[in-house]
ZATORFI-31063 format. One line per field, with one value per residue (C-alpha): residue number from 0; y, z, x; residue in three letters. Coordinates in nm, 4 decimals. Layout:
<rs>
pos <- NUM,...
v <- Y,...
w <- Z,...
u <- X,...
code <- ALA,...
</rs>
This chain:
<rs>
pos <- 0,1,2,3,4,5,6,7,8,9,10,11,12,13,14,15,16,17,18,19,20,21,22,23,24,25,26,27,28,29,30,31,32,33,34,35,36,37,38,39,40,41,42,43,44,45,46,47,48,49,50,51,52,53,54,55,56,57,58,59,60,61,62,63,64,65,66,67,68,69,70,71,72,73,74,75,76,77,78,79,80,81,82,83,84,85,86,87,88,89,90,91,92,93,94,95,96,97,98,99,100,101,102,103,104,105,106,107,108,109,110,111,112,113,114,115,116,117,118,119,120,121,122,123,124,125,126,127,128,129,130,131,132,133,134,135,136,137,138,139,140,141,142,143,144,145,146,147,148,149,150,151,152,153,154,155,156,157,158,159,160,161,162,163,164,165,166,167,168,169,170,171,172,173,174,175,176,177,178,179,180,181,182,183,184,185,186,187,188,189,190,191,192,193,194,195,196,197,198,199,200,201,202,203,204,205,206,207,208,209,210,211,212,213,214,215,216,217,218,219,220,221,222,223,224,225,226,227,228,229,230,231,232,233,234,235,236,237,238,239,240,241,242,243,244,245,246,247,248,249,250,251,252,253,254,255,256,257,258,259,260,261,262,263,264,265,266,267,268,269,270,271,272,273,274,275,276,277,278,279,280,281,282,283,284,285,286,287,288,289,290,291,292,293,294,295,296,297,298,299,300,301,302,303,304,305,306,307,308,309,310,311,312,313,314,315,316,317,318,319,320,321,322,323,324,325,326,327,328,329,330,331,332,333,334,335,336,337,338,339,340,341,342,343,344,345,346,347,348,349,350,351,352,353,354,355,356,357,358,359,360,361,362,363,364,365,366,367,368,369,370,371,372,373,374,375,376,377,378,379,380,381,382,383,384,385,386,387,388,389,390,391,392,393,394,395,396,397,398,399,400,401,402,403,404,405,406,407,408,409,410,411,412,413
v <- 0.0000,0.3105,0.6094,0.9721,1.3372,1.5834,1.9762,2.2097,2.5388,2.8430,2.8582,2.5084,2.2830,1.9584,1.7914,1.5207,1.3748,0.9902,0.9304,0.6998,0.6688,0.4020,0.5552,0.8255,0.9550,1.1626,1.1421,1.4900,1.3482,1.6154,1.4911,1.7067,1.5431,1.6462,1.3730,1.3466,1.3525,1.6821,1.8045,1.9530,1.7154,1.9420,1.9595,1.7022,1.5298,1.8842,1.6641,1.4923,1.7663,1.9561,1.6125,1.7689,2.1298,2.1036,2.0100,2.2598,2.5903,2.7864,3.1335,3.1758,2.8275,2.8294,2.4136,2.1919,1.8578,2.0924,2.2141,1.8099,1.6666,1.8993,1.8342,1.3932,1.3970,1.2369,1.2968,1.1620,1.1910,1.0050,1.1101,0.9134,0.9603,1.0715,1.2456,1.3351,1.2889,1.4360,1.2334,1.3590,1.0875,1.3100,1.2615,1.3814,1.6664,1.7938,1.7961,2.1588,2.1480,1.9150,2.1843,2.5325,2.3332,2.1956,2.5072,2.7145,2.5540,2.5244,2.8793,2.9480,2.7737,3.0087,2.9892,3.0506,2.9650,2.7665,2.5345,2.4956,2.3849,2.1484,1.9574,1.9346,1.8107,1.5607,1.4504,1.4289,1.2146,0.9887,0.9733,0.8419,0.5742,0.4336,0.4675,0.4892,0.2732,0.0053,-0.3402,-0.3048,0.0442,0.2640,-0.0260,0.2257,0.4712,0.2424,0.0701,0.3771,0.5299,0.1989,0.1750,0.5079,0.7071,1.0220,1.0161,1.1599,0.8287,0.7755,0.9257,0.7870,0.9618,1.1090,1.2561,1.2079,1.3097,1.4573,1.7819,1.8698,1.9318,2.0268,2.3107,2.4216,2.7733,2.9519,3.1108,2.7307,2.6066,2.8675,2.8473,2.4888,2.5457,2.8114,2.6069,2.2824,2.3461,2.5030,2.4308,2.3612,2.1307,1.9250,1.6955,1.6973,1.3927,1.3799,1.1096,0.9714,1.0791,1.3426,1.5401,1.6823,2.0140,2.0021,1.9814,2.1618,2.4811,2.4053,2.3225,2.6762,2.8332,2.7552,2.6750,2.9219,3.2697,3.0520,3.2604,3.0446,3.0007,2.9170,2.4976,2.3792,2.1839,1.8589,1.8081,1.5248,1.4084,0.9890,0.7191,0.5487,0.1994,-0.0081,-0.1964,-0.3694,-0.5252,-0.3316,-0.4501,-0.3274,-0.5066,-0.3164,-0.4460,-0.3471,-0.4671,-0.7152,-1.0268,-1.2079,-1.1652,-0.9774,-1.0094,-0.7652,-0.7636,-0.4932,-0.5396,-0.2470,-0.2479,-0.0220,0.2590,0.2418,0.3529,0.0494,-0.2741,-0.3758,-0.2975,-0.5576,-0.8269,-0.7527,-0.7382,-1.1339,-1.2208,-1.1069,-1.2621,-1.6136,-1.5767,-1.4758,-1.3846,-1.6239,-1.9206,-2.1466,-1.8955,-2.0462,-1.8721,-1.8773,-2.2274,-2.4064,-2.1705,-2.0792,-2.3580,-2.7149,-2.6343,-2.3838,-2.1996,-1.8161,-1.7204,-1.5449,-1.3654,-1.1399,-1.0134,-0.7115,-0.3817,-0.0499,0.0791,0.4095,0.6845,0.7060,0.4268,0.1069,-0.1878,-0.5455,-0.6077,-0.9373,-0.9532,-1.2207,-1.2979,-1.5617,-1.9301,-1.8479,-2.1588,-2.0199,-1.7895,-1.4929,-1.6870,-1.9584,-1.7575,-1.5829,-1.8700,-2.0677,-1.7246,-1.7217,-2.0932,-1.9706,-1.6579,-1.8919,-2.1263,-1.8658,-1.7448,-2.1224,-2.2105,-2.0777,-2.1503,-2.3979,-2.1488,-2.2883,-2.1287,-1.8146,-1.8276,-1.8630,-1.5102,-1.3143,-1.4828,-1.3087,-1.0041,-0.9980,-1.0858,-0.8068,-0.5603,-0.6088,-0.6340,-0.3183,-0.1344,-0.1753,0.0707,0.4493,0.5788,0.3378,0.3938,0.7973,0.7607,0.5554,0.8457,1.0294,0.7806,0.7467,1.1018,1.2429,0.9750,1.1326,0.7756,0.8121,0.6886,0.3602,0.3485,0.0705,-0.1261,-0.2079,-0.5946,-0.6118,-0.5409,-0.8829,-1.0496,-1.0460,-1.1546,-1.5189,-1.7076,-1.5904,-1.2811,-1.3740,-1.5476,-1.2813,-1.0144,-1.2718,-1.2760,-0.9224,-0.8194,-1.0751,-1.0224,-1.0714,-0.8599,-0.5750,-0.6882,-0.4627,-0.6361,-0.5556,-0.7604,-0.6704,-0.8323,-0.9177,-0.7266,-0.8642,-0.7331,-0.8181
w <- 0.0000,-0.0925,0.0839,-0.0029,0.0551,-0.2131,-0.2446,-0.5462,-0.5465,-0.6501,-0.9796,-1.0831,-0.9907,-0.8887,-0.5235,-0.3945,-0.0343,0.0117,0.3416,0.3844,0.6990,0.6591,0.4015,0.4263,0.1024,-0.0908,-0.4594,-0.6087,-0.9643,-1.1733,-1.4736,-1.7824,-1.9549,-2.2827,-2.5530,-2.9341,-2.9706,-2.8431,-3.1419,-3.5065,-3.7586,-3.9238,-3.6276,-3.4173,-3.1578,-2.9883,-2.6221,-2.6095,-2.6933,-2.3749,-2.1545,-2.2602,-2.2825,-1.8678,-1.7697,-1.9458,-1.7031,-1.6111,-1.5744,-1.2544,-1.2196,-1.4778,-1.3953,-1.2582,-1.2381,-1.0034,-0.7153,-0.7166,-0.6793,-0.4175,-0.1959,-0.2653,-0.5126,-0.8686,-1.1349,-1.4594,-1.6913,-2.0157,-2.2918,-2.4358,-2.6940,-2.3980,-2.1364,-2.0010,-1.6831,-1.4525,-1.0865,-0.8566,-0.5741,-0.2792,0.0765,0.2567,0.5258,0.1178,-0.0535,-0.0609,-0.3186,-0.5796,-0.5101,-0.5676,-0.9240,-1.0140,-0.9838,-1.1516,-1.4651,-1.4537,-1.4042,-1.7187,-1.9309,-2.0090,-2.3740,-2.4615,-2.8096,-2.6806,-2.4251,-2.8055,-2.9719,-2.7251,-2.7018,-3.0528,-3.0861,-2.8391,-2.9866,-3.3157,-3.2449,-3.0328,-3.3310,-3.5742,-3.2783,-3.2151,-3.4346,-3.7825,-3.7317,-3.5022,-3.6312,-3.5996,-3.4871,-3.7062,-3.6600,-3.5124,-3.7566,-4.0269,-3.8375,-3.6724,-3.9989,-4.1119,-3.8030,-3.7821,-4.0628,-3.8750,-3.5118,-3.3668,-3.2568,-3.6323,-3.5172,-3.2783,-2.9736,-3.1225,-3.3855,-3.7798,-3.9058,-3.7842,-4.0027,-3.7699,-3.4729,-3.7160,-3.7981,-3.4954,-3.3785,-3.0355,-3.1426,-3.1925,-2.8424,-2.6184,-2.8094,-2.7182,-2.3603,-2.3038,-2.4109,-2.2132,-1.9393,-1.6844,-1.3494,-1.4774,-1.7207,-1.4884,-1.1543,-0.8463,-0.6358,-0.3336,-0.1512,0.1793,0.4857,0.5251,0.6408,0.5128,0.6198,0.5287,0.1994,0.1831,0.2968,0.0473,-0.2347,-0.1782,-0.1032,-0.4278,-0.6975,-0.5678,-0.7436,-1.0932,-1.3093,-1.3926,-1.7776,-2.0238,-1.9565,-2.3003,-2.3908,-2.6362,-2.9131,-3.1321,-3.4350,-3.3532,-3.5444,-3.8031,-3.7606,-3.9325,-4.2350,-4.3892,-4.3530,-4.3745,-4.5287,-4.5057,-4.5997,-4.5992,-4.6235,-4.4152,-4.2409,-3.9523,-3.8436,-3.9191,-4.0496,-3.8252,-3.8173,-3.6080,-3.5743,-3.4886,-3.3537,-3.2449,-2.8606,-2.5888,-2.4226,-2.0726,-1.9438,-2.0413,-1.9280,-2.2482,-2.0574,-1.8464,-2.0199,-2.3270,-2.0451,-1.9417,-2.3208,-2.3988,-2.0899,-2.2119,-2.5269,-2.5044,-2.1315,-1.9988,-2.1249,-2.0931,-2.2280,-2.5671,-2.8404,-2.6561,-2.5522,-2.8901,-3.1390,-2.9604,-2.7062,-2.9044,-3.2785,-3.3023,-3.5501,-3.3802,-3.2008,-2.9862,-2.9612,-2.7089,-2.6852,-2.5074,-2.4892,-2.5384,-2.2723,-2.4397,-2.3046,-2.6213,-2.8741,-2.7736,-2.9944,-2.8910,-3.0425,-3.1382,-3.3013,-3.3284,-3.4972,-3.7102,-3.7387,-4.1068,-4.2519,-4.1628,-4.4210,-4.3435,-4.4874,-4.2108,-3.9023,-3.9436,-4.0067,-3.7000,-3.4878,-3.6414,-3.5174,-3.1436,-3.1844,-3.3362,-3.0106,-2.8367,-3.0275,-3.0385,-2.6582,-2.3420,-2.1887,-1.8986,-1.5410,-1.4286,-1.7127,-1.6542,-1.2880,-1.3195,-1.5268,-1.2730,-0.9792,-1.2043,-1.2166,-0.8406,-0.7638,-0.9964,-0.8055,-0.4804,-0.6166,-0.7994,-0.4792,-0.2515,-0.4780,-0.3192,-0.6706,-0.8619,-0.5880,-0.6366,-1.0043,-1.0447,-0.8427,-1.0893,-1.3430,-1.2435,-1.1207,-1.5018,-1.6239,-1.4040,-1.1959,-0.8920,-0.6930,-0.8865,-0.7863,-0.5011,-0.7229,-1.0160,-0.8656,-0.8267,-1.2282,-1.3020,-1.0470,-1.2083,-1.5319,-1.6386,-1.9444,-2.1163,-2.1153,-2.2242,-2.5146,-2.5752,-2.5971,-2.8495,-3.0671,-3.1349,-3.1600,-3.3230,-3.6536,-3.9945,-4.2035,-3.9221,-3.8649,-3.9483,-4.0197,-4.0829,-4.2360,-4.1249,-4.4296,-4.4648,-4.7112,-4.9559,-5.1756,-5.5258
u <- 0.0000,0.1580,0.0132,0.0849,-0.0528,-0.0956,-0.2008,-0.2081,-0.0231,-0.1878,0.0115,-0.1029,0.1540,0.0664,0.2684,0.2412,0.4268,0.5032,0.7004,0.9626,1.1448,1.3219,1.5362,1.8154,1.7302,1.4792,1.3491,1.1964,1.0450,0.8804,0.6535,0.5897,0.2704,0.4785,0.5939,0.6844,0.3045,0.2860,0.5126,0.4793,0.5343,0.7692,0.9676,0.9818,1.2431,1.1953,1.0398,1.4073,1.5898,1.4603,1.5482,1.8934,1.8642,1.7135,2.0363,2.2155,2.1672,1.8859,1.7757,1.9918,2.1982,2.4395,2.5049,2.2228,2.4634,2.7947,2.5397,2.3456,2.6820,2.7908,2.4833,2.5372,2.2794,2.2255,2.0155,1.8609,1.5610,1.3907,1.0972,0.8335,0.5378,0.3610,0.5911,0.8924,1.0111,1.3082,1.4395,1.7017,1.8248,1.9873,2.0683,1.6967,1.8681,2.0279,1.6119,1.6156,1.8311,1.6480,1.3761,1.6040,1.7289,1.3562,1.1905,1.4901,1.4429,1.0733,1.0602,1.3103,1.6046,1.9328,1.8475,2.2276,2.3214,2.6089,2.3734,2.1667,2.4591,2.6355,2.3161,2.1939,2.5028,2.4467,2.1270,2.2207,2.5180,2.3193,2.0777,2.3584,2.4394,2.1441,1.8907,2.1067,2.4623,2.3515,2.1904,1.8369,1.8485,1.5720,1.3286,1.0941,1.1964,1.0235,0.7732,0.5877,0.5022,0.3349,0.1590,0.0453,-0.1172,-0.2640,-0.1655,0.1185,0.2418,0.3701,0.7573,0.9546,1.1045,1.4343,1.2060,1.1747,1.4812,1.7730,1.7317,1.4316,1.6931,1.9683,1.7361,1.6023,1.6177,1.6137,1.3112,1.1499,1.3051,1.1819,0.8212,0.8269,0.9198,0.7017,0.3650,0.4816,0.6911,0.4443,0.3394,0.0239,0.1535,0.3667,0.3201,0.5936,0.6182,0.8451,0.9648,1.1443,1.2870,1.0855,0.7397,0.4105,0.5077,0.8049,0.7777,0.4755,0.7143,0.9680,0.7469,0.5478,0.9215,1.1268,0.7256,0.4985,0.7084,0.6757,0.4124,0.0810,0.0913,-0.1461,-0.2432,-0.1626,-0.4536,-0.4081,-0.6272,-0.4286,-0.6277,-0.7321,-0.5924,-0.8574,-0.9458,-0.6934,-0.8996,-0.6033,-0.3111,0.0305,0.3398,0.7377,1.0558,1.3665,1.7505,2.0136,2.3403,2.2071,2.3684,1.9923,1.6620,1.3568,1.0466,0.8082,0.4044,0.2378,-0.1721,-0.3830,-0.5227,-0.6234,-0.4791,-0.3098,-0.5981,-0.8215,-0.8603,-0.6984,-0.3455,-0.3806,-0.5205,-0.2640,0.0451,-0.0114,-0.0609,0.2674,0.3521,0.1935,0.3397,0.7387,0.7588,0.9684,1.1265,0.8569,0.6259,0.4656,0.6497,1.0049,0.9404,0.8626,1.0100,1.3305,1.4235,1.2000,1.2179,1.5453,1.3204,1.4289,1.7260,1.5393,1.1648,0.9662,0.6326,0.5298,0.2772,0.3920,0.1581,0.0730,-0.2007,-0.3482,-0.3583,-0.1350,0.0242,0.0869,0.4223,0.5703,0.9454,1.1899,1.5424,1.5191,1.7571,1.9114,1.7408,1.3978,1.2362,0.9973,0.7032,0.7682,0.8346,0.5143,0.3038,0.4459,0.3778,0.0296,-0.0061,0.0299,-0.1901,-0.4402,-0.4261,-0.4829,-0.7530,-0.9235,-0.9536,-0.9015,-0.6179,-0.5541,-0.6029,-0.2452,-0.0507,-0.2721,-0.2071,0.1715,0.1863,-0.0755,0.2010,0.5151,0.3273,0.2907,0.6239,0.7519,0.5255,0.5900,1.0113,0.9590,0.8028,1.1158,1.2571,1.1467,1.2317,0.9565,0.7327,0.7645,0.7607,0.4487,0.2363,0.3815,0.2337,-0.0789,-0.1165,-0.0433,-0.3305,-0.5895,-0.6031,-0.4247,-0.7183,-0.6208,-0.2323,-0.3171,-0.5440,-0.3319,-0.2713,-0.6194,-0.6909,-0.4877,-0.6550,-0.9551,-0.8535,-1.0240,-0.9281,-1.2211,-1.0802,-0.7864,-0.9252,-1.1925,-0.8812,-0.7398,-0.9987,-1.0060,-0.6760,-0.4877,-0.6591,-0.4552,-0.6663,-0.5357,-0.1500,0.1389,0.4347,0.8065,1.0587,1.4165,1.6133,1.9842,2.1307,2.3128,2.5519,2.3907
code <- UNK,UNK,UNK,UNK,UNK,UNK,UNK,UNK,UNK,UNK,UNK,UNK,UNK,UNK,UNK,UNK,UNK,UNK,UNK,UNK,UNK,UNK,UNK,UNK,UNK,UNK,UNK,UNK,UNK,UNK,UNK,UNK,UNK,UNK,UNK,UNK,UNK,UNK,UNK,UNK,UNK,UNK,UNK,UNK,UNK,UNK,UNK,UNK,UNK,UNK,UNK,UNK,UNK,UNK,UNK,UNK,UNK,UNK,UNK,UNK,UNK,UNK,UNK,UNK,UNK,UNK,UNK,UNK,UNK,UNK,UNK,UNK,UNK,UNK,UNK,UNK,UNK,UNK,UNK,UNK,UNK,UNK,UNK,UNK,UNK,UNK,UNK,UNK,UNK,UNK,UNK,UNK,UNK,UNK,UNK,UNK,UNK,UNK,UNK,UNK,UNK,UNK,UNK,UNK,UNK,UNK,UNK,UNK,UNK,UNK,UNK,UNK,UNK,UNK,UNK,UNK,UNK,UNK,UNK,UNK,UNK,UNK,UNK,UNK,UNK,UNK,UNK,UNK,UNK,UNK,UNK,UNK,UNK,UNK,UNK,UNK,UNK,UNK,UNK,UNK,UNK,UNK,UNK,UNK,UNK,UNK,UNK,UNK,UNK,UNK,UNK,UNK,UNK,UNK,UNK,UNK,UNK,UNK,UNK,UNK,UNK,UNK,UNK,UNK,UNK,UNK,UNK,UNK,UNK,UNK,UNK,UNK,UNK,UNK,UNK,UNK,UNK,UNK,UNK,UNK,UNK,UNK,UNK,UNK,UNK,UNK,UNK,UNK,UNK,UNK,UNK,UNK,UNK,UNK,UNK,UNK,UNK,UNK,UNK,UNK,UNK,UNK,UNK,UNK,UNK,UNK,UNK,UNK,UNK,UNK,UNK,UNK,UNK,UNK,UNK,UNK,UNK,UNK,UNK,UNK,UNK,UNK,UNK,UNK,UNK,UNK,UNK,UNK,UNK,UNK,UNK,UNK,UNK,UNK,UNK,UNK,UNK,UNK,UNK,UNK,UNK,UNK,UNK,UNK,UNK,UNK,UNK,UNK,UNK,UNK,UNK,UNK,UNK,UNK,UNK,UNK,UNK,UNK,UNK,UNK,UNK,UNK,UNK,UNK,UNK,UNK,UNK,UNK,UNK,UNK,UNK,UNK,UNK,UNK,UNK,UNK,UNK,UNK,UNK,UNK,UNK,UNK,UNK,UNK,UNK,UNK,UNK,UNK,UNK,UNK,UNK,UNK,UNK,UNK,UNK,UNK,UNK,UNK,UNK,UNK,UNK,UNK,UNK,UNK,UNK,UNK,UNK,UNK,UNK,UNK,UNK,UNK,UNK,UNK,UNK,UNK,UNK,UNK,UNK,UNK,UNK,UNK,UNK,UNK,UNK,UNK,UNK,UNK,UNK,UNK,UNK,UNK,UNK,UNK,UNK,UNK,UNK,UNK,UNK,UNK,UNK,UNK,UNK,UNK,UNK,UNK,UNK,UNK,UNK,UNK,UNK,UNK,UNK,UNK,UNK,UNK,UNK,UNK,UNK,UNK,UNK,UNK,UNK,UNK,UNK,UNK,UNK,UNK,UNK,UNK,UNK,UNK,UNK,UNK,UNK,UNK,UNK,UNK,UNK,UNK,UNK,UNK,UNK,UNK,UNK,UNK,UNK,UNK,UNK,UNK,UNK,UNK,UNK,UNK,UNK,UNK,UNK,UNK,UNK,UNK,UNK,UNK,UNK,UNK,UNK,UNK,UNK,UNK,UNK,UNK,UNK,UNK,UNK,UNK
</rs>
């Protein structure tokens, strides 16, 4: 049971308190509900570029990383489709100093043409890196766009291209942080050693001067029903062929989630899940193959990709993947094997709750969803599950008239 304590300050800004005595430590997490969906298609990887630019000085801190170090502290962040998110680990008798950085650079960035250029250059080389000279690497690049035809979810994190950041001005940067990064727009958990009133003082101390701005207010044009099925193959240098399989399902928000989280779960999960078991560890057929959701607040994706054994052609892997979605789809399964991934699940919760971070982030989570009355309950969701379900969920989402599939080729030199 994670308990907390929240309050709103007059400027908009979300806080919310989770104590912790039994740690030395404190975690101040601060949530922007900005993504790469929030972004023009003509310029987008503009919600990871600000992950950087935050750390690169503010209005009156010239470095946010010297002063955190100083004080024992450590610091990181990462962007989605959805949001981005910033955590700072410190000693607890040191918080006040996660809150003096957080609110400096919520209340403005330095803007300096040199902070602009170190870390475009930063995020265009990690572009080249990892999406463009690694094996596999613009996967999402290709497969997005396929998925995707009108949403915003059709362009991965690190944006389109790199000319978009290549080509971004200060004028474009501070538009961008001005309409997202508000106190409005954002949600402050706190966490650990510490006390209500406490942060309550320090929250109104270092937040409350930060002008209310205008609440940006979403208004992203839905994804169409997918009527057909979608087909890529592209060559490049890999060590083997891919396959990946793309099916349309419910947002985070719907009980879709967690019925689609223990499919993936029955089908490449573990080692003795169906796919890994017969196709990886029986028959040879993949090197290796995973399953999984993507979880997102809008319009979420099943995904199943594997690497495939070099005597195994395209036409084969799919069919024998199609062979487990169809069992699946033709009975419900036996409750012990549906039991077994509910019991992972539990495990994996109460493991991931130790942590005071995950616990502090997931408020964060659930606050930004508008479901933080359902923070406690999320066990309780699988619970309920029954094989029907399972099989009912089946049914309508692995449908081949509705698949999007990518074929990673070898490329050969002819």
């Amino acid at each position: 049971m994670i308990e907390y304590k929240e309050f709103v300050l007059d400027n908009g800004l979300k806080v919310i308190f989770h104590e912790d005595r039994t740690t030395p430590l404190a975690v101040v997490n601060v949530l922007y509900d900005v993504g790469a969906r929030d972004e023009d298609e003509s310029k987008t990887g503009f919600a990871h570029l600000f992950e950087h630019l935050m750390f690169g000085g503010s209005k009156n801190i010239p470095s946010f990383d010297t002063p955190l170090q100083m004080a024992g502290g450590e610091c990181n962040a990462f962007t989605s489709n959805d949001i981005t998110n910033y955590y700072t680990i410190l000693p607890a008798e040191n918080v006040e100093t996660a809150f003096w950085l957080e609110s400096d650079r919520m209340l403005e960035l330095a803007f300096t043409p040199k902070s602009l250029e170190v870390q475009r250059g930063v995020v265009i080389e990690e572009f080249k890196q990892r999406y463009l000279n690694q094996p596999y690497g613009d996967v999402w690049l290709q497969f997005r766009p396929l998925i995707y035809k009108e949403h915003a979810y059709k362009w991965a994190t690190i944006g389109k291209e790199i000319s978009h950041i290549e080509e971004a001005t200060m004028e474009d940067v501070k538009a961008f942080f001005y309409k997202h990064y508000s106190p409005e727009n954002a949600v402050m958990v706190v966490g650990g050693n510490l006390d209500f009133e406490q942060v309550k003082s320090l929250a109104e101390k270092w937040f409350s001067p930060i002008p209310k701005r205008q609440k940006y207010n979403r208004a992203l044009p839905p994804e169409p029903e997918q009527r057909e099925e979608r087909r890529l193959v592209v060559e490049r240098e890999v060590p083997s062929n891919a396959i990946y399989m793309a099916f349309r399902m419910g947002s985070r928000k719907s009980n879709d989630h967690y019925v689609g989280d223990l499919c993936s779960d029955v089908l490449a999960g573990s080692k003795s899940s169906r796919l890994y078991n017969r196709l990886v560890l029986q028959e040879k057929k993949f090197s290796s193959i995973s399953a999984y959701i993507t979880a997102a607040l809008e319009d979420g994706l099943i995904i199943i990709s594997g690497n495939l054994d070099e005597s195994v052609s395209f036409e084969e892997a799919e069919a024998l993947i199609w062979q487990e979605l169809d069992g699946l789809i033709a009975a419900e399964m036996d409750a012990a094997e549906l039991t077994k991934v509910k019991n992972k699940h539990k495990t994996g919760k109460v493991f991931s709750e130790q942590s005071l971070m995950n616990r502090v982030m997931n408020i964060a989570f659930f606050e930004n969803m508008g479901l933080l009355h359902e923070l406690n309950n999320e066990l309780h969701h699988y619970d309920v599950i029954t094989s029907k379900d399972m099989q009912a969920f089946a049914k309508k989402t692995f449908d081949r008239s509705k698949q999007s599939v990518l074929q990673v080729k070898i490329k050969t030199d002819e």
